[in-house]
N, C-alpha and C positions, 0 to 999 in steps of 0.2 A: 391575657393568655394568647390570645391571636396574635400579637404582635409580637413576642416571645418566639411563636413557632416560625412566624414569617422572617424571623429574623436569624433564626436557627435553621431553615430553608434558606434563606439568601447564603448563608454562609459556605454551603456546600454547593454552590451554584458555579462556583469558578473550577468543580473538580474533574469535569471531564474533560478541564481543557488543560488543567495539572498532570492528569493523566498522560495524556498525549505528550505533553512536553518532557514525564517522565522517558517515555517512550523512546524518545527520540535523545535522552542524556544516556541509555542505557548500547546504543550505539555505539559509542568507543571502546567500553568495556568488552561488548561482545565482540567486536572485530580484533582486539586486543589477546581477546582467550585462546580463538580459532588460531589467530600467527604463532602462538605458544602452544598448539597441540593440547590445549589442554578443553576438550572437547566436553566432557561432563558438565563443568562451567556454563559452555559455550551453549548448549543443549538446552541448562534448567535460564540462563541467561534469554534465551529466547522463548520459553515456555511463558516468562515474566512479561517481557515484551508483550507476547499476543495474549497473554490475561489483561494487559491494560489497554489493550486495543477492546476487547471486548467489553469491558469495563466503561471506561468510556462514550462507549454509543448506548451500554444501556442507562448508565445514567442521564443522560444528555436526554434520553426519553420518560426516565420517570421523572424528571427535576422540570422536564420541558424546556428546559436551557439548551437549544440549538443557537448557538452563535454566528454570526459570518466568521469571526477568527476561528470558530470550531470547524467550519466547512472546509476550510481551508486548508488549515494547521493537520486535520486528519489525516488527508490521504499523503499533504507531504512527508509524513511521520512516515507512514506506510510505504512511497517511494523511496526516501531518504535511506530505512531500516533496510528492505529488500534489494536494493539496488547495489549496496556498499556490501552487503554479504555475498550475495552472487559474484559479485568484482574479487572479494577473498577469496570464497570459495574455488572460485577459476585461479586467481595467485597459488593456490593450495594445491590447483592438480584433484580438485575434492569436484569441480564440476566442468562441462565441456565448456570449451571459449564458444560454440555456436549459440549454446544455451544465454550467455551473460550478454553477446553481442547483441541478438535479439531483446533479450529484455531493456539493455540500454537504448536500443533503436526505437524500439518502442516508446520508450518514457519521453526520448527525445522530441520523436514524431508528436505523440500527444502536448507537448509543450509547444512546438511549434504552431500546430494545429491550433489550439488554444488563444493563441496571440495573436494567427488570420482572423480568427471568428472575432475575437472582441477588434480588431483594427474595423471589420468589415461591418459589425453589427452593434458591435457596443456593448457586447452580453458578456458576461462575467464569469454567469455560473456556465457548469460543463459537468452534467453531472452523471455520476459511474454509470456503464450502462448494464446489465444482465453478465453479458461476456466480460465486462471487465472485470466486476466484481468474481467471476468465475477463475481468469485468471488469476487475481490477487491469492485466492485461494489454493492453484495448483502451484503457483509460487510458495505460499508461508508452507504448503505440503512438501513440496520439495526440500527448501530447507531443511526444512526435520527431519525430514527420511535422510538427508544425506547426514546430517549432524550425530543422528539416531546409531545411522552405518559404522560409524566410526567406534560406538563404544561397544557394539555386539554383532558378531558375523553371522545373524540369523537372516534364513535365505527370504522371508517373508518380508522382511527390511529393505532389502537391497531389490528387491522386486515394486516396491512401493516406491524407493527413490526413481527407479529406471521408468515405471509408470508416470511418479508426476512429473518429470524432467522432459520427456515426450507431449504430458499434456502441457505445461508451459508453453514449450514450443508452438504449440498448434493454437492453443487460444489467445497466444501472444500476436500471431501474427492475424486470425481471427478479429480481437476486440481493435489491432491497432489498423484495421483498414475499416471495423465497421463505425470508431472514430471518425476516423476520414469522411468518411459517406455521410455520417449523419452530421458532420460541420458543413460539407458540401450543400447539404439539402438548407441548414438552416441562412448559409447566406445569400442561397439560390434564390428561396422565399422571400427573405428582406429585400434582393434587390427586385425581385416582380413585385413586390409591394411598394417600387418606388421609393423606397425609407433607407436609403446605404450609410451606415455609422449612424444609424439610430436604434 
């Protein structure tokens, strides 16, 4: 019986990372609707999206199956998704180009950053900090609210887009210098520790 269940557990063990990679096939379709106006799609298409993001993470914690390709694979799901609809949404005239430049600036900066620290120290991981993960969220809020805009001209809508579009702004620029800082700190350390690319 134990090995029945262990093995009817193994089985569902690769699904938070099926998840994700659903996530990220669900990507053309959605970018696909929004260039076709056809926004109710595009809306319940993204509603799919952030249910298997949330999906996900919690299985990944009842299963205990944290992976490296799941640390990994997750947030580029999450960049990947957010960064290509911002870039539509700006094509559309549906979001401001300062809005999209910053969030790309951002993603850029963090990859850069990313690739000083592991040349300088070796480390790998880089993981979300408080602000970031705060952004991600005025990010997927934005989206919806502007997505949301589109199929109903209720003023309470279009007050929640203009709020999270603002708060992107600010926590974009926020997480992407307190990035900075805290790679600053961790290489600063490695080299007073004498250990540089260890």
């Amino acid at each position: 019986m134990a090995d029945i269940a262990s093995e009817r557990l193994n089985r569902y063990r690769t699904a938070p990372n099926l998840l994700t990679l659903l996530r990220i096939c669900l990507a053309p379709f959605l970018v696909a609707a929004i260039l076709e106006k056809r926004f109710a799609l595009s809306f319940g298409l993204f509603l799919a999206a952030g249910l298997t993001d949330a999906l996900d993470g919690l299985l990944a914690r009842l299963l205990k199956q944290r992976t490296m390709l799941g640390q990994y694979l997750d947030p580029v799901a999450d960049k990947l998704l957010l960064s290509t609809l911002f870039l539509v949404l700006m094509h559309q005239g549906l979001i401001p180009m300062r809005v999209t430049v910053l969030v790309f600036g951002r993603d850029v900066g963090i990859l850069v950053v990313a690739a000083i620290l592991f040349a300088a120290t070796g480390r790998r991981e880089f993981r979300p900090s408080l602000l970031g993960k705060a952004n991600t969220m005025a990010q997927v809020s934005a989206v919806a609210a502007v997505l949301l805009h589109q199929l109903t001209a209720l003023h309470w809508v279009e007050v929640v887009a203009d709020w999270a579009l603002w708060a992107t702004m600010a926590l974009t620029v926020a997480s992407g210098l307190h990035y900075a800082w805290a790679a600053a700190r961790r290489v600063g350390a490695q080299t007073a520790n004498g250990h540089p690319g260890k």
